[in-house]
N, C-alpha and C positions, 0 to 999 in steps of 0.2 A: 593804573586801572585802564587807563584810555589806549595804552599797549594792545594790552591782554584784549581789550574787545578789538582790538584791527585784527590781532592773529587768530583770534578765533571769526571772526568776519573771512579771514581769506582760509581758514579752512574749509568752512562754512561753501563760499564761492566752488572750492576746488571740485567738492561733494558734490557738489551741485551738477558744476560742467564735467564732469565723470560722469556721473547718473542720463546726462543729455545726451551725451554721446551715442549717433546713430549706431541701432546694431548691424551689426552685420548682416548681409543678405544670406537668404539660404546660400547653402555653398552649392556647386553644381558639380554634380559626378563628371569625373572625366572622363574625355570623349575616346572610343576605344580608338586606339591608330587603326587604319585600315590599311589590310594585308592586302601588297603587294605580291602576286604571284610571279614568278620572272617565267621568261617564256617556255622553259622547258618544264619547268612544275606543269605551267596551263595545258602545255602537249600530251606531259605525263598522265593527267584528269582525262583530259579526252579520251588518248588510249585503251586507260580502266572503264571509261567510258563506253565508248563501244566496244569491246571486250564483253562487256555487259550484258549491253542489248544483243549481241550476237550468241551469249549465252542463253537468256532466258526464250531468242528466237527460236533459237536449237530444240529445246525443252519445249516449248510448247509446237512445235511441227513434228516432231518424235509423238506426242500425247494427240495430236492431232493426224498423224497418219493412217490414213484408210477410214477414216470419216469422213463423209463426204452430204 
């Protein structure tokens, strides 16, 4: 008899320090990597870039000519 109540005592315990067991924190989304552009990408941007501006220049001094 005196068995059987220690093993049911240390089940008892285990139950217990399971159930205590801190939970876990939120988990935290990972962090995106951040892109690297190498230097000819960041030229290639600029490029399209002003390419751009020199477009939409274009286009509005065309819509804009002989208004004054």
């Amino acid at each position: 008899m005196q068995i059987k109540f220690r093993l049911f005592n240390h089940y008892i315990f285990f139950i217990i320090r399971k159930s205590n067991r801190k939970k876990p924190s939120k988990v935290k989304p990972a962090r995106k990597p951040v892109v690297r552009l190498s230097n000819y990408q960041k030229a290639q941007a600029r490029i399209k870039e002003i390419k751009q501006f020199i477009n939409e220049n274009e286009q509005t001094s065309r819509r804009n000519h002989g208004v004054y």
